[in-house]
C-alpha positions as CSV (number, residue, x, y, z in Angstrom):
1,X,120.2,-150.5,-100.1
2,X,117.4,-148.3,-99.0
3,X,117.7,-146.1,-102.3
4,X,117.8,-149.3,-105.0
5,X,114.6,-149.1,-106.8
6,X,112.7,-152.6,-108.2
7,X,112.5,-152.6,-111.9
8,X,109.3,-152.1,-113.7
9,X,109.5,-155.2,-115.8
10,X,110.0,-157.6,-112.6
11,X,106.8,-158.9,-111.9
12,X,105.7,-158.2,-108.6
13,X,104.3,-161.1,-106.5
14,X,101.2,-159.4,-105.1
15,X,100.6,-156.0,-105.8
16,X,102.6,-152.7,-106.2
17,X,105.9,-153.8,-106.0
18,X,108.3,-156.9,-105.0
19,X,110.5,-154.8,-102.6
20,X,110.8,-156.9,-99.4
21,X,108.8,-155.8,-96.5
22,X,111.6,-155.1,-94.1
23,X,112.8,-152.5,-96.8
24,X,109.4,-150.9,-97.1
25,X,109.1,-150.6,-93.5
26,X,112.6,-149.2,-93.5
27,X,112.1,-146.7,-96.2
28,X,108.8,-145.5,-94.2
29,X,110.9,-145.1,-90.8
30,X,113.7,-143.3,-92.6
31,X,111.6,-141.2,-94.6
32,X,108.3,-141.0,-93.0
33,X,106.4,-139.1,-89.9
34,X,106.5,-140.9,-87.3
35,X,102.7,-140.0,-86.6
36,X,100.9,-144.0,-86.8
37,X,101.6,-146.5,-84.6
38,X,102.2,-149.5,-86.9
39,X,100.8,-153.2,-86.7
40,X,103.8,-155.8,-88.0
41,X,101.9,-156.0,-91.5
42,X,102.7,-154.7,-95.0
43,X,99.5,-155.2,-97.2
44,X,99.6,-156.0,-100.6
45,X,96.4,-156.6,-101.6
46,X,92.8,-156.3,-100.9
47,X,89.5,-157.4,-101.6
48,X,86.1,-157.4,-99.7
49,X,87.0,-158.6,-96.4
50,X,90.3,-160.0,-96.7
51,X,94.2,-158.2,-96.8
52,X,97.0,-160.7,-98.3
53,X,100.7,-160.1,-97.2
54,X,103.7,-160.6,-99.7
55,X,103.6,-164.2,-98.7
56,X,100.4,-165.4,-99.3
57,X,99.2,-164.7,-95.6
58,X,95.3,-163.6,-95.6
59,X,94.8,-161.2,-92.9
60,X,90.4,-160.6,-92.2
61,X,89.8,-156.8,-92.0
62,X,87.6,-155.9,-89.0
63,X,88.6,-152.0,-89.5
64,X,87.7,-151.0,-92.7
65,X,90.1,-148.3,-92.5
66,X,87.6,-147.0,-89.9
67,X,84.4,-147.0,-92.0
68,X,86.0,-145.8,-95.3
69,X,85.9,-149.3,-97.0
70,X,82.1,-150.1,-96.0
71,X,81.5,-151.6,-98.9
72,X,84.4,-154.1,-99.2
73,X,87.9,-153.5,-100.7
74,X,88.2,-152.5,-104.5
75,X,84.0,-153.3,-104.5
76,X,83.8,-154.6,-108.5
77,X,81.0,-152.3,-109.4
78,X,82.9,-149.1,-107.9
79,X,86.4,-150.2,-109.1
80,X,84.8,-150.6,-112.9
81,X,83.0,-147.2,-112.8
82,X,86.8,-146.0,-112.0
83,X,88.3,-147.8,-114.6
84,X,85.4,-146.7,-117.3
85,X,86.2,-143.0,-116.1
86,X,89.7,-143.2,-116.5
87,X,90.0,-144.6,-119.8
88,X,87.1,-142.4,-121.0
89,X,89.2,-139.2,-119.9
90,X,86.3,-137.8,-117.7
91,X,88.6,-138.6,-114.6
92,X,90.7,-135.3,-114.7
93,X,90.5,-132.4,-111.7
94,X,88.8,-130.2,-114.0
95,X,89.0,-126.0,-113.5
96,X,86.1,-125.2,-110.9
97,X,85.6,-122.6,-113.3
98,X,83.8,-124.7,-115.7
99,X,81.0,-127.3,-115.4
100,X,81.3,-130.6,-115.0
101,X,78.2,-133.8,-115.4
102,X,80.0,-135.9,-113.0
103,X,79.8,-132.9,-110.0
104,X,76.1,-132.2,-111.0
105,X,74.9,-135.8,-110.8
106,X,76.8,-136.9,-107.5
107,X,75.8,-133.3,-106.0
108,X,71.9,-134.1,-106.9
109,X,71.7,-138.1,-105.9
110,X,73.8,-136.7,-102.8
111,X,71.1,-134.1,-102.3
112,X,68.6,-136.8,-101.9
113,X,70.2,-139.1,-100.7
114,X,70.3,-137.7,-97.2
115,X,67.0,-136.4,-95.6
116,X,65.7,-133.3,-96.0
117,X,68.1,-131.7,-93.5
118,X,66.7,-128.2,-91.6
119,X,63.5,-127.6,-92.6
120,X,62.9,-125.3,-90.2
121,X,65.0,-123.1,-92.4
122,X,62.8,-123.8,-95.4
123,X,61.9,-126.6,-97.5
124,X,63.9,-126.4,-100.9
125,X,65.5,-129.3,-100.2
126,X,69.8,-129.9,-99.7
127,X,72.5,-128.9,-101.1
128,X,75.8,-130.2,-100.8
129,X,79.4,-128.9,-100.5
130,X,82.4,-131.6,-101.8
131,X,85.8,-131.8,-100.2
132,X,88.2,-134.4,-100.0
133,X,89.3,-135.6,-96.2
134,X,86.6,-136.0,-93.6
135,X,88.4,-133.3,-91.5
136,X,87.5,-130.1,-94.8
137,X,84.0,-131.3,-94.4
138,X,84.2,-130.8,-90.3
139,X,85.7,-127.0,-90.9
140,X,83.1,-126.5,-93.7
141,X,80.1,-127.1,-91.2
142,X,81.9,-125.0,-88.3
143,X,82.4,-121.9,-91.2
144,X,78.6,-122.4,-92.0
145,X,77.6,-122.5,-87.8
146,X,79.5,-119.5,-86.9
147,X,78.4,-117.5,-90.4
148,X,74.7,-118.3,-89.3
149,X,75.5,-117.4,-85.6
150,X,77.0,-113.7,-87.2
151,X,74.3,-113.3,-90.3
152,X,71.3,-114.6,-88.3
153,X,71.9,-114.0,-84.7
154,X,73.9,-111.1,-84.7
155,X,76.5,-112.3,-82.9
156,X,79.8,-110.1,-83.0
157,X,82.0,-112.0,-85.7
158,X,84.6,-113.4,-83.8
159,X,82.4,-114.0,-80.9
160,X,80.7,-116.9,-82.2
161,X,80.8,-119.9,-79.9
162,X,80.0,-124.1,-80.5
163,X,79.3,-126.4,-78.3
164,X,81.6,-130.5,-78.7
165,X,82.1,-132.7,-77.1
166,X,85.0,-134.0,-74.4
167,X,86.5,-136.8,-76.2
168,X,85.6,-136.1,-79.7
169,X,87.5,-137.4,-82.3
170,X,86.8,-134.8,-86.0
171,X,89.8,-134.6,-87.3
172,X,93.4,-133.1,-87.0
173,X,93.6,-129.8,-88.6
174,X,94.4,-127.0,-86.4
175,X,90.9,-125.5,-85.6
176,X,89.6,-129.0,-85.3
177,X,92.3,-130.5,-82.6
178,X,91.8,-126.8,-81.1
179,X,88.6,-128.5,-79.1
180,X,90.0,-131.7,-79.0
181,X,90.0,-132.9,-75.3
182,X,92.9,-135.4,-76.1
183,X,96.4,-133.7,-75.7
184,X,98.5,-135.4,-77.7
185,X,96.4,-133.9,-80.6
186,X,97.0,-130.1,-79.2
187,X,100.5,-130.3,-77.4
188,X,102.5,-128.3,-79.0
189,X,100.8,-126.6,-81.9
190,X,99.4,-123.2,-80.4
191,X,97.8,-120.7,-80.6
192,X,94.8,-122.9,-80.8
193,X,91.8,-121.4,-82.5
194,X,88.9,-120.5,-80.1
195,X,85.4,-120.3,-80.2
196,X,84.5,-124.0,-78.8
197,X,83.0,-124.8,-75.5
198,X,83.5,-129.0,-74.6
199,X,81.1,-130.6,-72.3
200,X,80.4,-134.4,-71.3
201,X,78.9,-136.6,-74.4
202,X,76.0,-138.0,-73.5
203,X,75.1,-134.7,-70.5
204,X,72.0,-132.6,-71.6
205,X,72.3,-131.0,-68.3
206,X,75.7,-129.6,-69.4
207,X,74.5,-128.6,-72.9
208,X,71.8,-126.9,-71.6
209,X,74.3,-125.0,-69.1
210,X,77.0,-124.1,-71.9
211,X,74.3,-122.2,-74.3
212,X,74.5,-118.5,-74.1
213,X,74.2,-115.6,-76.2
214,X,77.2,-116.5,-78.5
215,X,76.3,-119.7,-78.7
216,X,75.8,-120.5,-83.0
217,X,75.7,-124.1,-82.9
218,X,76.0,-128.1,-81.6
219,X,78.2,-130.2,-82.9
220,X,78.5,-133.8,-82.6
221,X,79.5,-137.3,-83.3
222,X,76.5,-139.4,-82.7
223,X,78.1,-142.3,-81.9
224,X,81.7,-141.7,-80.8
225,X,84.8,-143.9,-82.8
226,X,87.9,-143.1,-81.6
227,X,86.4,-141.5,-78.2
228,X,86.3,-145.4,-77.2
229,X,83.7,-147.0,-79.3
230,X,80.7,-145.0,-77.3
231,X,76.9,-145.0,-77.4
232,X,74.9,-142.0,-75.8
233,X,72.1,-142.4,-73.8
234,X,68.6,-143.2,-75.2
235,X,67.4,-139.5,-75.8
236,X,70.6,-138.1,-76.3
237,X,70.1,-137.1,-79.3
238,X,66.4,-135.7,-79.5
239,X,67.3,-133.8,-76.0
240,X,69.9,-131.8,-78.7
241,X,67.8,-131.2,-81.4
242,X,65.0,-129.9,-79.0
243,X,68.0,-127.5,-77.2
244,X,68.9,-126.1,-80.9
245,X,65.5,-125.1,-81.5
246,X,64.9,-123.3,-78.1
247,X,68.0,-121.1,-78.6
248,X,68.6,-121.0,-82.4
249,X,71.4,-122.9,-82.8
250,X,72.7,-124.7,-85.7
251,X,72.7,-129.2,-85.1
252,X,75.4,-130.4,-86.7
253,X,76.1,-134.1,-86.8
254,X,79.3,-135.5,-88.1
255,X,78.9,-139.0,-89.3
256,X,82.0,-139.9,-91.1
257,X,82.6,-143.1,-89.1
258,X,78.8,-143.9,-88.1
259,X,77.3,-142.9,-90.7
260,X,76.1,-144.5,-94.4
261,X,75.2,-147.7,-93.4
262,X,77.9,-148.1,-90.3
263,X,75.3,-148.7,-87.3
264,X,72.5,-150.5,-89.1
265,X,70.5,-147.7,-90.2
266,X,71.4,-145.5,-93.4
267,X,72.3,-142.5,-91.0
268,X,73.1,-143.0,-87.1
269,X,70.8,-140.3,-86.3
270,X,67.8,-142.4,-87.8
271,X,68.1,-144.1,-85.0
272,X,66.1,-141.7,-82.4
273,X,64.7,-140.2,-85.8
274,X,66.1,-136.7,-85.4
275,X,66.9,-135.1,-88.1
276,X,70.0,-132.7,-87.5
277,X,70.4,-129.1,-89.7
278,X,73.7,-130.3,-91.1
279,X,75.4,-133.3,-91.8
280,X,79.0,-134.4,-92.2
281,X,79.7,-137.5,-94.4
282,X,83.4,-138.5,-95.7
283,X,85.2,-142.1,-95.7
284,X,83.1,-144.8,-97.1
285,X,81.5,-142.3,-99.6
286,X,83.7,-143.1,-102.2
287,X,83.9,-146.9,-101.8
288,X,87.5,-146.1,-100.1
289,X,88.6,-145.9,-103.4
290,X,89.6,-142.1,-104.0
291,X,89.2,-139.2,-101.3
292,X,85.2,-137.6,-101.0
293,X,83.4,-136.0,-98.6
294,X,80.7,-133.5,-98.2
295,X,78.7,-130.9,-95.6
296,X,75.4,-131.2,-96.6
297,X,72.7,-128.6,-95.4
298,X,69.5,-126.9,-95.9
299,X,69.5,-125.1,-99.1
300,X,68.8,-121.8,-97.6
301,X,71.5,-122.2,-95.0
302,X,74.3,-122.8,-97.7
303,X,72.7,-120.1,-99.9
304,X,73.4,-118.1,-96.8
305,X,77.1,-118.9,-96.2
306,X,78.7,-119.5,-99.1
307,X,79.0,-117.8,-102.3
308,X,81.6,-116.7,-104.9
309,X,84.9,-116.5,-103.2
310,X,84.1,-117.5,-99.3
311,X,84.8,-120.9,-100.2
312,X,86.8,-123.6,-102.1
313,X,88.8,-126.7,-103.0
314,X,90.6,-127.7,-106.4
315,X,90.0,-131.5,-105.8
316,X,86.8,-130.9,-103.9
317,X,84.2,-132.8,-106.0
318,X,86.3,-133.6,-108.9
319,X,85.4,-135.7,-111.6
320,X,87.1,-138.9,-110.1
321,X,86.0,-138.8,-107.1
322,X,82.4,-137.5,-107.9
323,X,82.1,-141.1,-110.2
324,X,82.8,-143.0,-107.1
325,X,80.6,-140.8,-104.9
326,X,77.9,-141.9,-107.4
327,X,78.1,-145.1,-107.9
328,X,79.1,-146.1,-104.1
329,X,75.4,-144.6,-103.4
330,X,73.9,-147.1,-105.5
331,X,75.9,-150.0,-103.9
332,X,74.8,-149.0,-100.2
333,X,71.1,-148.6,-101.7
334,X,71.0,-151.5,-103.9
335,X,72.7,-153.9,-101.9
336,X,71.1,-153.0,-98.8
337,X,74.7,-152.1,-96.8
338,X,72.4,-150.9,-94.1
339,X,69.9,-153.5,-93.6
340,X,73.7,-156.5,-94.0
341,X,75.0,-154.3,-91.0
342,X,71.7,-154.5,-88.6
343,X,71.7,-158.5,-89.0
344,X,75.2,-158.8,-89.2
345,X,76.0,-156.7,-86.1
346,X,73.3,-158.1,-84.2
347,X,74.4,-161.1,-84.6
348,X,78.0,-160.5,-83.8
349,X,77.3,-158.6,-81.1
350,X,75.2,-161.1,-79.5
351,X,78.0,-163.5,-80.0
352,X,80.6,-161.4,-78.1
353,X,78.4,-160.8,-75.3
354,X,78.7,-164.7,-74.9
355,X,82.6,-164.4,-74.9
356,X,82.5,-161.9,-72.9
357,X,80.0,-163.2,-69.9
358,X,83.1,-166.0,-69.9
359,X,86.0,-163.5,-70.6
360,X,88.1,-162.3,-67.5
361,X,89.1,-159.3,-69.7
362,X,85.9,-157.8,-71.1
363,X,84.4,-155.0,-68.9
364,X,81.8,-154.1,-71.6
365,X,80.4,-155.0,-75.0
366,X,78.6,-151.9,-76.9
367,X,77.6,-150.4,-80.2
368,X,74.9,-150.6,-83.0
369,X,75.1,-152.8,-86.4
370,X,79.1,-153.3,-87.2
371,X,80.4,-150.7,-84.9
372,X,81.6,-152.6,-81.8
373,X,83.2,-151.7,-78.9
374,X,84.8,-154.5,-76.5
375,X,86.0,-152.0,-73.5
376,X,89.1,-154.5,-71.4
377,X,89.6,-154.1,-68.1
378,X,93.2,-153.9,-67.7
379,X,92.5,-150.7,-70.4
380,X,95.3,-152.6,-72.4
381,X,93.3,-153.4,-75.9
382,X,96.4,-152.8,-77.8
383,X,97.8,-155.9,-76.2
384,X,94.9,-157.8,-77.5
385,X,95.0,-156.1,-81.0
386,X,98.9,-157.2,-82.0
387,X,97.5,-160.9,-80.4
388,X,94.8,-160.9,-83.1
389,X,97.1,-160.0,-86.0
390,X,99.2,-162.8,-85.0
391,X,95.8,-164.5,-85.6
392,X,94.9,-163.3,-88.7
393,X,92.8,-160.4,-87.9
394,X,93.4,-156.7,-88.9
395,X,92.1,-154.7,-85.7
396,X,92.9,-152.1,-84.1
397,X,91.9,-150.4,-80.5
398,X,89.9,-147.0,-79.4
399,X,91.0,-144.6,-76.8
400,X,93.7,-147.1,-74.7
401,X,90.6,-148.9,-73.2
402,X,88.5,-150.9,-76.3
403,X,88.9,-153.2,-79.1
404,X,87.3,-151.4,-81.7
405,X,85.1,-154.5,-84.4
406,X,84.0,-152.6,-87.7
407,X,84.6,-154.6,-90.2
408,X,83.4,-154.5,-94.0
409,X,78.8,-154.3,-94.2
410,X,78.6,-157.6,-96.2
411,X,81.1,-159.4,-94.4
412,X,79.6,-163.1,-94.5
413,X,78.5,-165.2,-91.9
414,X,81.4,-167.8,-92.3
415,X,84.1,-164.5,-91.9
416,X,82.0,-163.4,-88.9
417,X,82.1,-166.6,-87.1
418,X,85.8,-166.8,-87.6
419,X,86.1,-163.6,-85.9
420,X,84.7,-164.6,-82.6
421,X,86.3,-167.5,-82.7
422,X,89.9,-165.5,-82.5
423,X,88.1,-162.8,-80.7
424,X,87.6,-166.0,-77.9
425,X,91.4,-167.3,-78.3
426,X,92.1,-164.1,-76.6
427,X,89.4,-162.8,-74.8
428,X,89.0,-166.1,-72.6
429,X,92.7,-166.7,-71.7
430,X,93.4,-166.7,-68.5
């Protein structure tokens, strides 16, 4: 049963395919990794805001496959530049051995798109380095810190040491879950890579105490996602960049989930207007349409690190991609993503806060723009979660403790209010 395939001249009723969805789910348990932990849904479509099951069932997304569909599913302008590039044949991976104008215009609006990143280190301006997941982009920025901690410092290659974070969440590749504080994303898969020292997020006092002399660099999630939805404290941030100048060392903020619109401000570290030396962007970079991201430094710094041979990827920044790189930049610019997440979020989060002043549940409402944290205090959110499916919402929890709200930048006011409402059909039950 499991191996009959669906013809290709049977129409499907939503999407991909008409299998039935208790065979897909059986054909991923049978011959999938068991590695997500599955909400009862099979999608079939999506646009903007809203999922649709095979039956018709609309589902509103308050994920956004954790920031990487910021501007809405399949956004028109984003799926057309796509389409255009495919049927033009300018869409192919393309030999990094030869040029190509899709690469050179994403790499330049990229470039400025982002603030002039470590000027300390000169003023030429940014360049960019294109991967695919979020996670290449994280390695690519700890490559650059510990080359600049050996070129630059002098620090004994293989000595080179950065300071994280204890419940950091970049990524699970094997030097990244190395410094992960979370065991489930180490157990089992040593010898871990060191070179990482983890303090308290949010403690300037233990920053400060962690520095010493093979110390290359900082790196950081501004806001934490999966580390349970958290906010430093006011300061936070400037207290870092004013560390990494005293000693040297290399800022590096990661702003996959926070970052391009996701907190109300273009970049989350606009926010205490500190400017780090290198910047980590992935997820909603492409739309969510095709897998981008990108380390993006000082000019002089990448000049420094990387050259012919010391680094590469065959997808990284391939024509594909590179057209939705582009043209999702000019829908978070023109349509003002940013600005639609400030009011938005404000306004949700104002409206939770009412909930959860009348909520038995809620220990704590936090976040910035559409990044929203709703910490429970039986530390049971998953509980709530698979309640709010059953309600029509797509959500999903962070760390054990907190409902994580971060849905779509332009979700409308009509979608918003009918996520407090279900929000309240759980949160206020007694």
């Amino acid at each position: 049963m499991l191996s009959t395939l669906t013809s290709a001249n049977t129409p499907p009723v939503f999407g991909f395919s008409n299998t039935p969805d208790d065979i897909i789910k059986a054909l991923e348990e049978k011959n999938g990794a068991h590695h997500y932990e599955r909400l009862d849904v099979v999608v079939r479509q999506a646009r903007g805001s809203w999922i649709t099951d095979v039956n018709g069932k609309r589902y509103l997304d308050c994920l956004a496959a954790y920031s990487a569909a910021n501007p809405g599913h399949h956004h028109p302008t984003i799926v057309n530049a796509l389409i255009k590039a495919l049927l033009g044949d300018y869409a192919s991976v393309i030999s990094n051995v030869v040029y190509t104008d899709p690469l050179g215009l994403f790499l330049s609006r990229m470039a400025e798109f982002v603030p002039a990143l470590g000027t300390r280190f000169g003023t030429n301006g940014n360049k960019v380095l294109p991967k695919n997941g979020g996670v290449e982009s994280v390695e690519t920025a700890i490559k650059m810190a510990r080359f600049y901690g050996w070129k630059a410092k002098g620090i004994p290659d293989g000595k080179q040491e950065i300071i994280v974070f204890d419940h950091n969440f970049h990524g699970r590749m094997i030097s990244v879950v190395s410094f992960s504080s979370t065991e489930k994303y180490r157990r089992g898969f040593g010898p871990l890579t060191p070179g990482f020292v983890s303090v308290p997020f949010g403690d300037l006092e233990a920053v400060a105490a962690a520095v010493n002399e093979n110390t290359c660099g900082i790196l950081v999630e501004p806001m934490q996602g999966e580390g349970g939805m958290q906010v430093p404290p006011p300061g936070f941030l400037k207290g870092l960049r004013e560390i990494a100048d005293h000693h040297d060392l290399l800022l590096l903020f990661d702003e996959i989930q926070v970052g391009l619109g996701r907190t109300g401000k273009r970049f989350c570290f606009q926010h205490e207007d500190v400017v780090p030396d290198g910047l980590i962007l992935g997820k909603a970079l492409s739309g969510g349409l095709v897998p981008l991201s990108v380390f993006v430094t000082n000019a002089e710094l990448m000049d420094m690190a990387f050259n012919v041979g010391s680094d590469g990827s065959t997808f990284g920044g391939y024509p594909l991609a590179c057209v939705a790189g582009v043209t999702a930049l000019g829908v978070i610019e023109d349509e003002k993503l940013a600005e639609a997440s400030a009011r938005q979020g404000a306004r949700l989060k104002q409206a939770i806060q009412h909930l959860a002043e009348r909520s038995p549940h809620v220990k704590e409402v936090r976040g910035k723009g559409l990044f929203i944290g709703i910490e429970v205090k039986e530390r049971n959110a998953m509980v709530f979660c698979r309640k709010l499916v059953e309600l029509g919402l797509i959500i999903n929890d962070s760390h054990g403790h907190t409902i994580r709200v971060s849905p779509p930048l332009n979700i409308t006011d009509e979608d918003a209010d009918l996520l407090v409402d279900r929000l309240g059909q759980v949160l206020l039950e007694k």
